[in-house]
N, C-alpha and C positions, 0 to 999 in steps of 0.2 A: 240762524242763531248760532251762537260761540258753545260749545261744552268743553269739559276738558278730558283730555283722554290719559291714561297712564297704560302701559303696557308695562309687566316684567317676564324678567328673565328672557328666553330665546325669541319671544316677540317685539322686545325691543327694538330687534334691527327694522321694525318694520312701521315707525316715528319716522313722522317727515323733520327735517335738521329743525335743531332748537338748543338753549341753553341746558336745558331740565333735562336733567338722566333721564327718567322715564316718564315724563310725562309734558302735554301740550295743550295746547288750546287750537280746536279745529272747528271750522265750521260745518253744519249740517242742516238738512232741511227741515223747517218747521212740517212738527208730526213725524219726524222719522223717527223707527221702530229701532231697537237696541241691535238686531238683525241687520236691520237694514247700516247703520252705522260701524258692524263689523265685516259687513260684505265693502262697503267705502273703504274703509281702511288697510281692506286685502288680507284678512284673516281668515284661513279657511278654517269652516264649523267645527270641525275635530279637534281643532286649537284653540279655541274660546269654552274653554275648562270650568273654569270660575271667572264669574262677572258680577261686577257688583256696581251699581248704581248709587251716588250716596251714601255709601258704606253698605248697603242691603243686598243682599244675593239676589239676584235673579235666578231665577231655573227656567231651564232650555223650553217649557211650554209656555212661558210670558214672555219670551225674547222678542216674538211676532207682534204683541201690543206694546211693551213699555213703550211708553215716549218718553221724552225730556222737556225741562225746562231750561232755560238760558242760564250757564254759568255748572249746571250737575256735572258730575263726576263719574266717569266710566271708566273702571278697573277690570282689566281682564289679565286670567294668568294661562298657560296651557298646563296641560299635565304635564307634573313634573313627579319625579322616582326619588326616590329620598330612605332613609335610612334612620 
C-alpha cells in the first residue's frame, strides 16, 4: 500500500528523489507498524522526535501497533534546539 511520508528539517536528506521539498509517496507493507516504517526509511529511533500520523501525535509506546491505511500521512521531525 502507498502512504505519504513527509520528513523535515535534518531528515530531509533522508527522502528518496522527488518533486516535493519534504514530502513522498512511498510504499509499505500492508500492517506495518509506524516503527516499522521508520526503520524502512533509515531513521534511527532517537531521531524520530515527533511523529504524527494524520495530524495526531503518536508517542513512542504505540509506534509498535499504529498501522496505516492507504494514502495516511506520516510526519516525523527530530529534535530540534530552538530559541
Amino acid at each position: 500500500m502507498n502512504i505519504h511520508l513527509e520528513l523535515y528539517a535534518s531528515l530531509m536528506e533522508l527522502l528518496p528523489p522527488g518533486k516535493s521539498r519534504h514530502r513522498r509517496e512511498i510504499e509499505i507493507a500492508d500492517g506495518a507498524t509506524v516503527n516499522e516504517v521508520i526503520s524502512q526509511v533509515g531513521i534511527p529511533d532517537e531521531q524520530a522526535h515527533i511523529v504524527l500520523v494524520n495530524g495526531h501525535f503518536v508517542c513512542g509506546s504505540d509506534r509498535d501497533t499504529r498501522t496505516f491505511e492507504a494514502g495516511d500521512v506520516l510526519a516525523i521531525w527530530p529534535p530540534v534546539a530552538g530559541g
